[in-house]
C-alpha positions as CSV (number, residue, x, y, z in Angstrom):
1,X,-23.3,14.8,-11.8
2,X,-24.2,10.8,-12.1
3,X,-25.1,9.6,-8.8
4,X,-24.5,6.1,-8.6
5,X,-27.2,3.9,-6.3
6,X,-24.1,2.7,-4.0
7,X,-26.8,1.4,-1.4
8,X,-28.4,-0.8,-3.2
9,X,-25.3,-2.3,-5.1
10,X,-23.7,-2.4,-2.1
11,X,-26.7,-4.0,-0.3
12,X,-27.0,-6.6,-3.3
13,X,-23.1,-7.5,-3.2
14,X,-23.4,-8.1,-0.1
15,X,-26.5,-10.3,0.4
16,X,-24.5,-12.6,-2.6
17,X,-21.4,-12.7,-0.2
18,X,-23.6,-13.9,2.5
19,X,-25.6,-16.0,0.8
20,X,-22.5,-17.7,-0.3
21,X,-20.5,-17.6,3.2
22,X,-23.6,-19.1,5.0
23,X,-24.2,-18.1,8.5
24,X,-23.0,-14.6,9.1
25,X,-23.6,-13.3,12.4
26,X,-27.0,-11.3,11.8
27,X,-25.4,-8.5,14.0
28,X,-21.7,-7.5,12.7
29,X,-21.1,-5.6,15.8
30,X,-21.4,-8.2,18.1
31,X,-18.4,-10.2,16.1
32,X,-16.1,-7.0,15.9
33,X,-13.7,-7.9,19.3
34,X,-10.7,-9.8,18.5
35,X,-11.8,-13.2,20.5
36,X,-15.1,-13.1,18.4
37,X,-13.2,-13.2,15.4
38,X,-10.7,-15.8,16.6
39,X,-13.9,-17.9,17.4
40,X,-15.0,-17.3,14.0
41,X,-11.5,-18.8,12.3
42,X,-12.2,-21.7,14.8
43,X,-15.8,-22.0,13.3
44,X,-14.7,-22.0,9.7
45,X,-12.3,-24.5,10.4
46,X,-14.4,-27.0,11.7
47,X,-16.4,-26.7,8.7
48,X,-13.9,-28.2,6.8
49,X,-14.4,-31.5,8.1
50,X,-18.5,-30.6,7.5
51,X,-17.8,-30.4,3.9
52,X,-15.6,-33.1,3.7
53,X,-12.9,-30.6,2.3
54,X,-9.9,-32.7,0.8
55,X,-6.3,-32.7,2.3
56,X,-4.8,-31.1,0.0
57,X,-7.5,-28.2,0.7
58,X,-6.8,-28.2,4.4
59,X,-3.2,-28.3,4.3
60,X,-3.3,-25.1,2.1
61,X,-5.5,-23.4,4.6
62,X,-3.6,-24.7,7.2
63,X,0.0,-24.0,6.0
64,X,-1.3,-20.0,4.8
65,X,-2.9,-19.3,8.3
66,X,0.3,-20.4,9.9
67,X,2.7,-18.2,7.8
68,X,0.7,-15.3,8.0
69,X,0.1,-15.5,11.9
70,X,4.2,-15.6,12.4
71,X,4.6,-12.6,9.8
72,X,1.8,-10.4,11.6
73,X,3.8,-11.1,14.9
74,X,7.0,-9.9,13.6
75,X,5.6,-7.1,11.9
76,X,3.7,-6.4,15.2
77,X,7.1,-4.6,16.6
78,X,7.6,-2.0,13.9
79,X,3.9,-1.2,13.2
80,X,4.8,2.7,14.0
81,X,7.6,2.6,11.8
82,X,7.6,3.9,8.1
83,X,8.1,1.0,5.9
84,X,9.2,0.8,1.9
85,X,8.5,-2.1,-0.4
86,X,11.4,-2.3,-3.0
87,X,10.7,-4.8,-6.0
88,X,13.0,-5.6,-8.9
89,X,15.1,-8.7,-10.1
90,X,16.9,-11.3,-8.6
91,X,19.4,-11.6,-11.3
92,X,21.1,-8.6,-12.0
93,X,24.5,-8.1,-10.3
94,X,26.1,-5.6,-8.4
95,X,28.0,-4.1,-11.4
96,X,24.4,-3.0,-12.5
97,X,23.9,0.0,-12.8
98,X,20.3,0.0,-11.6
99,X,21.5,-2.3,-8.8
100,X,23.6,0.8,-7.7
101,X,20.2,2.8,-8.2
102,X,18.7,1.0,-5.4
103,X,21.7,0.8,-3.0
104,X,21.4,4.2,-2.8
105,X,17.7,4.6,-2.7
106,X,17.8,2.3,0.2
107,X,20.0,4.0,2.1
108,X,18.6,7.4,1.6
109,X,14.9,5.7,2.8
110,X,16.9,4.2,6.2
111,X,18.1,7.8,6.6
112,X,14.6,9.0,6.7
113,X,14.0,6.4,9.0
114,X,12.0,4.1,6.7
115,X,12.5,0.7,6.9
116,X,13.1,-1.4,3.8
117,X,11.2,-5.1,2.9
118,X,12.2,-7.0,0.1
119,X,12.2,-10.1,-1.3
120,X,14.8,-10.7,0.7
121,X,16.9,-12.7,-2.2
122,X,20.2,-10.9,-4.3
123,X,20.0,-8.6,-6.9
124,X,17.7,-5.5,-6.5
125,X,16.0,-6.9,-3.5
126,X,20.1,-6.9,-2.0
127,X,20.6,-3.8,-3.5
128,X,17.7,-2.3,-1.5
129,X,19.6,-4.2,1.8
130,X,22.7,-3.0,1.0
131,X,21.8,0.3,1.1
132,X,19.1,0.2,3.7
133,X,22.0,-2.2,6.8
134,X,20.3,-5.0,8.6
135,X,18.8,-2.6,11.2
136,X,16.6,-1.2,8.7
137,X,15.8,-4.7,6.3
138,X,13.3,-6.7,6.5
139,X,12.8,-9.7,4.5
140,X,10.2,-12.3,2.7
141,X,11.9,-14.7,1.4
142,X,9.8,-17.5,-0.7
143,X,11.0,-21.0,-0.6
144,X,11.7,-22.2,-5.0
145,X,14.1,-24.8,-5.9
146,X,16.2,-22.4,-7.4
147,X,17.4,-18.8,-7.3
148,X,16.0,-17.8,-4.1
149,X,18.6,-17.9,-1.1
150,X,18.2,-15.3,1.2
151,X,21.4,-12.1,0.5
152,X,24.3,-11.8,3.3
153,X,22.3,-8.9,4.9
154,X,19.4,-10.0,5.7
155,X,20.2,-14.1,6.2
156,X,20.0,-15.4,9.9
157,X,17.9,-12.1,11.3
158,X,14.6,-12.4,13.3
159,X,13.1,-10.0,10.7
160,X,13.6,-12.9,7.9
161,X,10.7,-14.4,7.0
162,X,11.0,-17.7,4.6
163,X,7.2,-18.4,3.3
164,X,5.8,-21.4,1.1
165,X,3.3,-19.4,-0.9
166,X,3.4,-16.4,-3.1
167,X,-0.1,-15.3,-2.3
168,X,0.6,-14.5,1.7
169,X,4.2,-13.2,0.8
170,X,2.3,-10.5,-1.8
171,X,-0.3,-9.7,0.6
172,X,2.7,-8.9,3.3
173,X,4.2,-7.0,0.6
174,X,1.5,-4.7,0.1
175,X,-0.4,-5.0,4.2
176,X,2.8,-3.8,5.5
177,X,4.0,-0.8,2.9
178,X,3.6,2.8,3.1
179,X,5.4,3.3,-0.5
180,X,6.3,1.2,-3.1
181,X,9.3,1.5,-5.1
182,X,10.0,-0.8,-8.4
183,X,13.0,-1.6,-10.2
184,X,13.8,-2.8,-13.4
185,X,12.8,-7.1,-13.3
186,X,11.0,-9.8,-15.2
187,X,7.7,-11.7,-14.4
188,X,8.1,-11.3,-10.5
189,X,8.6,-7.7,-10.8
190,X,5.8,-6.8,-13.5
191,X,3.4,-9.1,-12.2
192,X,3.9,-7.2,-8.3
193,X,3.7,-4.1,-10.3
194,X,0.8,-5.0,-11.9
195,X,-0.8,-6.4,-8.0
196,X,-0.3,-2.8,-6.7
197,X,-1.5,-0.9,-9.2
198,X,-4.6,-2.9,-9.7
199,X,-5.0,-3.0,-5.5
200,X,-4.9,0.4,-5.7
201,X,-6.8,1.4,-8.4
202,X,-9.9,-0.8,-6.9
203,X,-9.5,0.7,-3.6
204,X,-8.6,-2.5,-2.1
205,X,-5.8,-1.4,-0.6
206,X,-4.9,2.1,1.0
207,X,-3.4,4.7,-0.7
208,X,-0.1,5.0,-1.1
209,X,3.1,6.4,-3.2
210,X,4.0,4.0,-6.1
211,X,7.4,5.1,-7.9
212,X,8.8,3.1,-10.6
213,X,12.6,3.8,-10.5
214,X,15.6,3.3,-13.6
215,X,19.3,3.9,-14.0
216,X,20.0,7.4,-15.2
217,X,18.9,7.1,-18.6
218,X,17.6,3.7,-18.7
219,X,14.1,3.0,-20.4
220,X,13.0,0.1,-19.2
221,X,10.1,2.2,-17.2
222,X,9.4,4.7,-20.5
223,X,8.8,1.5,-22.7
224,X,6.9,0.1,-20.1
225,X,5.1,3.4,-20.1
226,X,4.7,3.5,-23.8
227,X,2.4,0.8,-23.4
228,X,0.3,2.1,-21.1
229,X,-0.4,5.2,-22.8
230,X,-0.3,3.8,-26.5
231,X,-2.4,0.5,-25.8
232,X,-4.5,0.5,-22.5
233,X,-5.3,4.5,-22.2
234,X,-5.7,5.2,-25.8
235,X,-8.2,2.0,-26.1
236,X,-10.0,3.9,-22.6
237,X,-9.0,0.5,-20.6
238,X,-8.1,2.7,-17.8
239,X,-9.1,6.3,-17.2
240,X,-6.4,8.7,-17.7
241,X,-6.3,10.1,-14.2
242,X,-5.4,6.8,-13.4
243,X,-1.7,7.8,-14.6
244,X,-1.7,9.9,-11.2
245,X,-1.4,6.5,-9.4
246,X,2.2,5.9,-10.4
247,X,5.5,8.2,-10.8
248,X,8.5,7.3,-13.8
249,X,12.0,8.0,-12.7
250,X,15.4,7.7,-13.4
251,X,16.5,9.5,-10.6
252,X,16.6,8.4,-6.8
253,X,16.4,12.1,-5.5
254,X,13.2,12.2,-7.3
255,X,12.2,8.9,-6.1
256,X,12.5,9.6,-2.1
257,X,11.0,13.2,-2.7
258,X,7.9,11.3,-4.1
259,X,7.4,9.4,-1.3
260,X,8.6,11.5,1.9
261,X,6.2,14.2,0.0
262,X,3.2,12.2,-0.2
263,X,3.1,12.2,3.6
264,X,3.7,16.0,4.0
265,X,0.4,16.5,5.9
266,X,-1.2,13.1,4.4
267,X,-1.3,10.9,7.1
268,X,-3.5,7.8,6.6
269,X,-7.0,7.0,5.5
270,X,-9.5,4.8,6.7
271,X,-13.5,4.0,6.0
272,X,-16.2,4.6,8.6
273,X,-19.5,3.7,7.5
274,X,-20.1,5.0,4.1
275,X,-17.4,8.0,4.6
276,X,-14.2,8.4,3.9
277,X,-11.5,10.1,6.5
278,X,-8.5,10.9,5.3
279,X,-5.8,11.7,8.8
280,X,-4.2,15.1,8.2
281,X,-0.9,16.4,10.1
282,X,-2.3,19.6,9.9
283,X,-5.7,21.1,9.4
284,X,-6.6,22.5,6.1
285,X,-7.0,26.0,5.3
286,X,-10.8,27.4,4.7
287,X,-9.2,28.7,1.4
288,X,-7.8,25.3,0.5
289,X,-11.5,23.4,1.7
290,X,-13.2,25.6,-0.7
291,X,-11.0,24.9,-3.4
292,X,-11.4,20.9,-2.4
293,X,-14.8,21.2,-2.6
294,X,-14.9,23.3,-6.1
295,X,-12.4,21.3,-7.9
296,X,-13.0,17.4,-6.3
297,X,-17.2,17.5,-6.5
298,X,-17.3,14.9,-9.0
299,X,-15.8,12.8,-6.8
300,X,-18.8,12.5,-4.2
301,X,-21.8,10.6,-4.0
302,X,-23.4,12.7,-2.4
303,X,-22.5,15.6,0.4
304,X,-19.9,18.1,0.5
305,X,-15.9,18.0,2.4
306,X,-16.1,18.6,5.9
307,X,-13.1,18.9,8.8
308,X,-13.7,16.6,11.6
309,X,-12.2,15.1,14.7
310,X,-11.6,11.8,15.2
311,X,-15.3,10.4,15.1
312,X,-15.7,7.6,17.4
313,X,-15.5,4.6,15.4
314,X,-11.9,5.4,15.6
315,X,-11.5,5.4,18.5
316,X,-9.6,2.4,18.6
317,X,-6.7,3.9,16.3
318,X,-5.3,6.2,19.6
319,X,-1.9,7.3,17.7
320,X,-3.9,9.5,15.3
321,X,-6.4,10.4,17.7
322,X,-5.5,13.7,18.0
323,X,-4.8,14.4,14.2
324,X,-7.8,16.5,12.1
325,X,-9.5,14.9,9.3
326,X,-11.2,15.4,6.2
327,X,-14.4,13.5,5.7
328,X,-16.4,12.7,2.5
329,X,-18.6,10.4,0.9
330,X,-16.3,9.1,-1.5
331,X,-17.4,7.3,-4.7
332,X,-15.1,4.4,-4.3
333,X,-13.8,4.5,-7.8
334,X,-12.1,7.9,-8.6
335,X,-9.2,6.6,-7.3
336,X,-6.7,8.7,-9.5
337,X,-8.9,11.8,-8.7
338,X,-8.1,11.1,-4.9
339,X,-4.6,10.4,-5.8
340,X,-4.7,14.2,-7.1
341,X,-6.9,15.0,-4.3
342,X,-3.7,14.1,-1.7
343,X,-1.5,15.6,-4.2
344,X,-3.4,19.0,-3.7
345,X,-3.3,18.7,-0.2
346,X,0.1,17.8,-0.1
347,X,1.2,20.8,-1.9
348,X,-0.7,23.8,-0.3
349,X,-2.0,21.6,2.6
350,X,1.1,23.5,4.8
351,X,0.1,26.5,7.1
352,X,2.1,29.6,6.0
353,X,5.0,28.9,8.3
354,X,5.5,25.8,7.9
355,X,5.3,26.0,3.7
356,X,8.5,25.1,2.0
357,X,9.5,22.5,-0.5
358,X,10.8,19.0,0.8
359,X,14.3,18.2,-0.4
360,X,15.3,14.4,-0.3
361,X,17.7,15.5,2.8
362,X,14.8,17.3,4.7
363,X,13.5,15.4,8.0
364,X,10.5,14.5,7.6
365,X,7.6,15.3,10.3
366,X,6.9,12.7,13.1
């Protein structure tokens, strides 16, 4: 198996970072509480009058920080709460059929106690409202000259967010999902397709369930797919395990399976040092570990798959505190392998009496 020097690339990429972003705290630990960091931002922004940074420069800065410190705030009440981004055009109408596609989709997430963001504007991202009630919405609006009024349901709430830029809207998108659900669009909805998949892919974002949702017997996703396989897989632009990131439907029982599935015993993931810990609901069998470790080698740098506790660099994260984990050195690039790797897990990850197959009506675990 290739064993890729991740220290010293690692070590390099990061002495260019720091060469470039002068005067990083020699000692990272010392800047890791939230008043050093808030010093920090206070720091940065005084350089900008050091480097005689323009107006325009500053305002951008200025206006981004600002927007993204009110979001975080009212996403601060719902952080324990399931959440479902649902993407898709603005201008289809209610007579759609794929409009219909995600009323119901919507409401079916609300049920399982998922919340639902969109884009907060008509069309799909109503559609996902409709379905979902104003409870369950919340909404990003982004402030164009045209098209983009906030729908009935979401327009007046506190959860209502109306932002300037599409770079801190797409990052909210994404910061604040646990799945992702698109529907047929145009530019806005390919090129937020496109953002996920390549966040994910890159393992610059966490792992989560991507479904890509039609009409019964629609085809805008199969052409869409067409071009993945014909043109980027056959010319080995991506890998094909990559195609494990993403799931085609034209059918919203499918959909919601897809995601409520995904968190069967998955729970979250996170980095500590160079390991990776994936957060399990339940413990893994040795039976299933040996398989893990037979079948997902080629994913490791080095090291085998270990259950763990919480190790104490989590100890900051006290609502999974209790839950078991499975730690590895994980290459940082097999991310469709991992994507199967969950999927395994997932699937016979159960303990005997608990095993059964979700339906899209089941409850899922707390």
């Amino acid at each position: 198996m290739h064993q890729p020097a991740r220290d010293d690339e690692q070590g390099a990429s990061a002495s260019s970072f720091h060469h470039v972003h002068d005067e990083v705290p020699k000692d990272d630990s010392a800047a890791s509480g939230i008043d050093s960091l808030v010093q920090q931002i206070r720091e940065t922004a005084a350089k900008l009058v050091r480097d005689g940074a323009s107006r325009g420069d500053v305002k951008l800065l200025s206006t981004a920080l600002k927007e993204l410190r009110y979001c975080f705030k009212v996403f601060s009440s719902f952080r324990q709460l399931r959440k479902v981004t649902v993407f898709g055009s603005a201008r289809l109408p209610a007579t759609d059929p794929a409009y219909h596609s995600a009323v119901e989709f919507g409401r079916r997430m609300a049920e399982h106690d998922y919340m639902v963001i969109t884009g907060a504007a008509s069309g799909i991202m109503e559609a996902g409202h409709v379905g979902a009630g104003r409870e369950k919405s919340i909404g990003i609006n982004i402030l164009l000259p045209f098209e983009q009024h906030a729908n009935s349901i979401i327009r007046g709430d506190h959860k209502l967010m109306n932002l300037k830029y599409f770079f801190t809207r797409k990052l909210l998108f994404v910061k604040e999902a646990d799945a992702i659900a698109l529907f047929p669009g145009g530019f806005g909805t390919q090129d937020e397709g496109w953002e996920v998949l390549t966040l994910v892919q890159t393992g610059k974002s966490h792992l989560f369930p991507i479904v890509m949702v039609d009409q019964p017997g629609g085809d805008y996703w199969v052409l869409w797919q067409k071009y993945i396989v014909d043109v980027l897989l056959k010319r080995r632009l991506i890998a094909a395990a990559d195609l494990n990131l993403y799931k085609i439907t034209t059918s919203v029982d499918e959909a919601v399976n897809e995601i409520l599935t995904f968190y069967r015993v998955y729970h979250s993931m996170r980095y500590v040092g160079p390991d990776l810990v994936l957060r399990l609901k339940h413990t893994l069998s040795d039976e299933l570990l040996e398989r893990i470790r037979q079948e997902f080698a080629d994913i490791l740098v080095t090291g085998t798959f270990t259950i763990t506790a919480a190790l104490p660099a989590e100890a900051n994260d006290v609502a999974v505190a209790d839950l078991p984990r499975l730690r590895f050195r994980f290459d940082r690039r097999s991310l469709g392998r991992l994507r199967m790797l969950v999927n395994l897990i997932n699937t016979d990850g159960l303990p005997p009496e608990r095993d059964g197959k979700l339906s899209p009506t089941s409850e899922p675990e707390a």
